[in-house]
Backbone bond lengths (Angstrom), bond angles and torsions (degrees), N, CA, C in turn:
res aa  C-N    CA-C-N  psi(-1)  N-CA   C-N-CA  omega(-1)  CA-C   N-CA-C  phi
1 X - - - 1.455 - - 1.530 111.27 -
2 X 1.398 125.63 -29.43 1.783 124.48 -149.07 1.651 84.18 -97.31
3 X 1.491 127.44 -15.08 1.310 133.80 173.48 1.429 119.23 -59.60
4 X 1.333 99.50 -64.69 1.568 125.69 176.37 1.383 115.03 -45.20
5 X 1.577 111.93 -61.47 1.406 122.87 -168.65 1.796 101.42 -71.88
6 X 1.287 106.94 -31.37 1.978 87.58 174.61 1.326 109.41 -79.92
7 X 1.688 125.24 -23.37 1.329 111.76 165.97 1.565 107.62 -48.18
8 X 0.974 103.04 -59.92 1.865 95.83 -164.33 1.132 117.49 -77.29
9 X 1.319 126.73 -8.00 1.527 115.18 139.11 1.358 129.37 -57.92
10 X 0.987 108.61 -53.41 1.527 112.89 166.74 1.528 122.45 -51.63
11 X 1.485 114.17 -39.17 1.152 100.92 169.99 1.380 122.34 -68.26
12 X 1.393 117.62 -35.93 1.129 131.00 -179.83 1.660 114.83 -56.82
13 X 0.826 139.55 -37.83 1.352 159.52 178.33 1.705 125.20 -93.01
14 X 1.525 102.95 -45.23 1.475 94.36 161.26 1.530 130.68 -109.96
15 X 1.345 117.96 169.31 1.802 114.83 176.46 1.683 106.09 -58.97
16 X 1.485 121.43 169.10 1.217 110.49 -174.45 1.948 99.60 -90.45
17 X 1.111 107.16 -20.72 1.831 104.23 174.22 1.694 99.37 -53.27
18 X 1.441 123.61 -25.73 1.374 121.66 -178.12 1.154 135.08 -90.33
19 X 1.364 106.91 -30.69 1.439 134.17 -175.78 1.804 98.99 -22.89
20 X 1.487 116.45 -92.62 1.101 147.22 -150.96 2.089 96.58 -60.65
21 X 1.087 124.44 -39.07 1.504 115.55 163.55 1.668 107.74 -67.79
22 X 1.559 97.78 -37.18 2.044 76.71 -176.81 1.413 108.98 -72.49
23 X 1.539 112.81 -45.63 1.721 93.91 171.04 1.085 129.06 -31.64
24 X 1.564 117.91 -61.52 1.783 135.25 -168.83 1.722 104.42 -47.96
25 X 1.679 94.65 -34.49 1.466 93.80 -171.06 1.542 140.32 -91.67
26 X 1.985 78.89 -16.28 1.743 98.63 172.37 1.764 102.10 -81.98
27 X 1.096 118.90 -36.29 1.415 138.56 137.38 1.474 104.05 15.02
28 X 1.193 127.47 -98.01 1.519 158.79 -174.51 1.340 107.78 -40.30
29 X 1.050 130.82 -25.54 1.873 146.48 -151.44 2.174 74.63 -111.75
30 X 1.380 104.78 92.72 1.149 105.75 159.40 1.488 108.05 173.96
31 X 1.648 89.16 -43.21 1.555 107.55 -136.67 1.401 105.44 -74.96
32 X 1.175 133.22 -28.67 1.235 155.05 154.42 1.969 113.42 -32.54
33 X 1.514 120.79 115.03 1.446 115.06 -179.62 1.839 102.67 -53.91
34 X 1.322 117.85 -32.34 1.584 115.59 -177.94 1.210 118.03 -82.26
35 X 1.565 120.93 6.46 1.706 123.62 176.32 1.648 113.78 -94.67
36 X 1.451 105.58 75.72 1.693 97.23 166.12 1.151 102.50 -44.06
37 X 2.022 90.03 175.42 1.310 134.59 168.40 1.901 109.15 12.24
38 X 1.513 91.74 85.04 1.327 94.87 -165.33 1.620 102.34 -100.59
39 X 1.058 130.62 8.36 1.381 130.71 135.89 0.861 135.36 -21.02
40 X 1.751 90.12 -77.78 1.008 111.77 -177.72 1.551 139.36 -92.23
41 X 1.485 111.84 -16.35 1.471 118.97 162.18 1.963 91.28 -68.42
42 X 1.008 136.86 -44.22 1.280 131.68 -146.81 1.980 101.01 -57.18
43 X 1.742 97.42 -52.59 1.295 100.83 170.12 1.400 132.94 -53.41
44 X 1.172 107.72 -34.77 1.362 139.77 -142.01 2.601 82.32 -83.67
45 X 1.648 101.51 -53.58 1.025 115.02 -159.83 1.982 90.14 -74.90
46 X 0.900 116.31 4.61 1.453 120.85 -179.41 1.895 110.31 -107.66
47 X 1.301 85.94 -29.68 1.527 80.50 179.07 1.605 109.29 -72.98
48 X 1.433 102.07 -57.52 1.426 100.95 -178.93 1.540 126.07 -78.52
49 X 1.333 117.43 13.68 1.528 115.30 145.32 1.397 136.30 -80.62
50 X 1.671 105.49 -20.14 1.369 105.96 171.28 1.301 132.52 51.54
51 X 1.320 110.30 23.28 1.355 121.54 161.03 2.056 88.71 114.17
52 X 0.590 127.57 -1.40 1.650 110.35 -154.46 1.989 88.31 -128.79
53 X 1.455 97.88 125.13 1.482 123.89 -174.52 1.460 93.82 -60.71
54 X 1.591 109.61 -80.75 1.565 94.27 -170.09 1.631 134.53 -37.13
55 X 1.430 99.13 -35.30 1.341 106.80 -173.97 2.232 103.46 -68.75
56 X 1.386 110.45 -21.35 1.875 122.14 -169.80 1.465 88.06 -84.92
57 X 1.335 128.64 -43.33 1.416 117.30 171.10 1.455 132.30 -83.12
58 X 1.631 128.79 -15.96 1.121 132.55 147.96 1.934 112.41 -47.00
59 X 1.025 96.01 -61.83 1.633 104.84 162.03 1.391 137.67 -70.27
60 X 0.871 102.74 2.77 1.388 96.81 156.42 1.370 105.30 -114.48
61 X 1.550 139.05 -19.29 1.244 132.94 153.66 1.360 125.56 -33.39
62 X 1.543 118.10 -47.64 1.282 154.81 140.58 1.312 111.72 -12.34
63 X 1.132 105.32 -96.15 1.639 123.69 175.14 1.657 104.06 -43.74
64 X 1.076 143.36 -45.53 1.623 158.56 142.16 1.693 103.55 -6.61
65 X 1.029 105.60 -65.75 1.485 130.42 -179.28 1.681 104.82 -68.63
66 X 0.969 101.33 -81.41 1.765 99.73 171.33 1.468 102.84 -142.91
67 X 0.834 110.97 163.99 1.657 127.52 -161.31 1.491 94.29 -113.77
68 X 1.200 113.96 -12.71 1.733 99.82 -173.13 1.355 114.23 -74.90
69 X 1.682 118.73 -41.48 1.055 149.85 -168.81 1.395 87.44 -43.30
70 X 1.361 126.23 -62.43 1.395 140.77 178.30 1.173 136.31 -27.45
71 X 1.077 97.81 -61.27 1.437 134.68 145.59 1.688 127.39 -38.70
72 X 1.283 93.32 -64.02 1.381 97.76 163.76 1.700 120.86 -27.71
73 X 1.974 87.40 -93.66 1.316 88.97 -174.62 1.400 138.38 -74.47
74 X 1.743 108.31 -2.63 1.614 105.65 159.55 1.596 98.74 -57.30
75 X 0.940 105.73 -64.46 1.816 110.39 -142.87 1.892 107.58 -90.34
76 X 0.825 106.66 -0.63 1.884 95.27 -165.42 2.049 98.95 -126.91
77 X 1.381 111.48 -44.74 1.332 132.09 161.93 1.208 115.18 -62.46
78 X 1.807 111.74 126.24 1.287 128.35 166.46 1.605 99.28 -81.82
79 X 1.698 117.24 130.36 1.340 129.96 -168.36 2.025 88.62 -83.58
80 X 1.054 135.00 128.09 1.106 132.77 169.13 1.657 117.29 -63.78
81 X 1.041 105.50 -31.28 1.619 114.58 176.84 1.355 115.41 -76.66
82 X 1.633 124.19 -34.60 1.655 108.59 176.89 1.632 99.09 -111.74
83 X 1.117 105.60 -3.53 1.958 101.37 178.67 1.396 104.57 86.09
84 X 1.206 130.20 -17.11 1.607 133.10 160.23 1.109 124.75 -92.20
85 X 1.410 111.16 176.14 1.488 121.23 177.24 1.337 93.61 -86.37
86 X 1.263 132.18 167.46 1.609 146.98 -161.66 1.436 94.24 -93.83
87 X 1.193 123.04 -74.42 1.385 124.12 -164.72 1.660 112.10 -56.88
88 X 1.551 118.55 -44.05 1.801 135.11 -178.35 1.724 78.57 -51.32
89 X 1.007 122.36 -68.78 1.599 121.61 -171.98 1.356 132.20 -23.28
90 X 1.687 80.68 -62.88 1.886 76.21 -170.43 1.568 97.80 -100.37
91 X 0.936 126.92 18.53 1.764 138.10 164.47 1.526 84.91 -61.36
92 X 1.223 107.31 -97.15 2.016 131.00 169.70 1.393 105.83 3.72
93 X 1.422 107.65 -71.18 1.339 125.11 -176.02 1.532 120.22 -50.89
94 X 1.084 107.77 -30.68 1.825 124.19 -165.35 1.424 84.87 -105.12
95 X 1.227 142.66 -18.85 1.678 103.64 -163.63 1.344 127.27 107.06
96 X 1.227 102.54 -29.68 1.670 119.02 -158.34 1.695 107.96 -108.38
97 X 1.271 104.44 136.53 1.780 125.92 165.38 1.994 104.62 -65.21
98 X 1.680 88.50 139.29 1.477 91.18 153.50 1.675 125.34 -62.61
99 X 1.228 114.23 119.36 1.439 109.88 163.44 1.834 81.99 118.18
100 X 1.374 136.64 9.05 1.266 136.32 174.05 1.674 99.85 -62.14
101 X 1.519 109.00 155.97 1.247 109.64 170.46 1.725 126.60 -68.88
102 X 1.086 132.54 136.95 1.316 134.60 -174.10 1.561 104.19 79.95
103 X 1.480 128.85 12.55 1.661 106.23 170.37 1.902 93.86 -121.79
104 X 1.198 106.71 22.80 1.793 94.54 172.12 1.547 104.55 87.06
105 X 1.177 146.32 -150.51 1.279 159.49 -108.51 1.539 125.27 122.06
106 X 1.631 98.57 96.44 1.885 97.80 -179.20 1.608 121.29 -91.60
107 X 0.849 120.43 113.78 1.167 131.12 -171.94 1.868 114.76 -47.85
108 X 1.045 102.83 141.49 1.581 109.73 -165.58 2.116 95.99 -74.31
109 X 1.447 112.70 146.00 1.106 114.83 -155.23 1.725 76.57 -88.84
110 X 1.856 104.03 138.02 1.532 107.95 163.74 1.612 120.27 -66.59
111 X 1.244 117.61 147.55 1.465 130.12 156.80 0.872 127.44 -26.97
């Protein structure tokens, strides 16, 4: 399932000449014993590229470094350019609930 659903983010978001480098590259954001919740940064690094490679590899550089950062501004940050949060977005877009299988699970903010 966590396969499927970044395909169709990806498709959804990038050209098809791109498709297959953003996979390979959202790809990589796992493989590492120090890369949590690679679900969910994986999605997370798809939302906020928005179709554009440099911007999926700046971020995942990012996420490399700390994964929270990632986190952050998919999910907690209003993107000034679409007026949403990145991740609420392409959730919407796909069909799919937070906490769906293959997009990770964000943890409810403590008290």
């Amino acid at each position: 399932m966590t396969e499927d659903v970044l395909r169709r983010a990806i498709a959804h978001t990038f050209p098809p000449g791109k498709q297959q480098r953003a996979l390979a590259v959202a790809r990589t954001y796992g493989e590492g014993a120090d890369e949590p919740e690679a679900e969910r940064v994986r999605f997370d690094l798809v939302a906020l590229a928005r179709g554009d490679l440099v911007k999926l590899e700046e971020h995942l550089a990012d996420a490399q470094r700390d994964y929270r950062d990632v986190l952050l501004w998919a999910e907690y940050e209003v993107d000034p350019v679409i007026g949403e949060r990145p991740r609420a977005r392409l959730l919407s877009a796909l069909g799919l609930e937070e906490g769906a299988p293959g997009v990770g699970r964000v943890r409810p903010k403590l008290a």
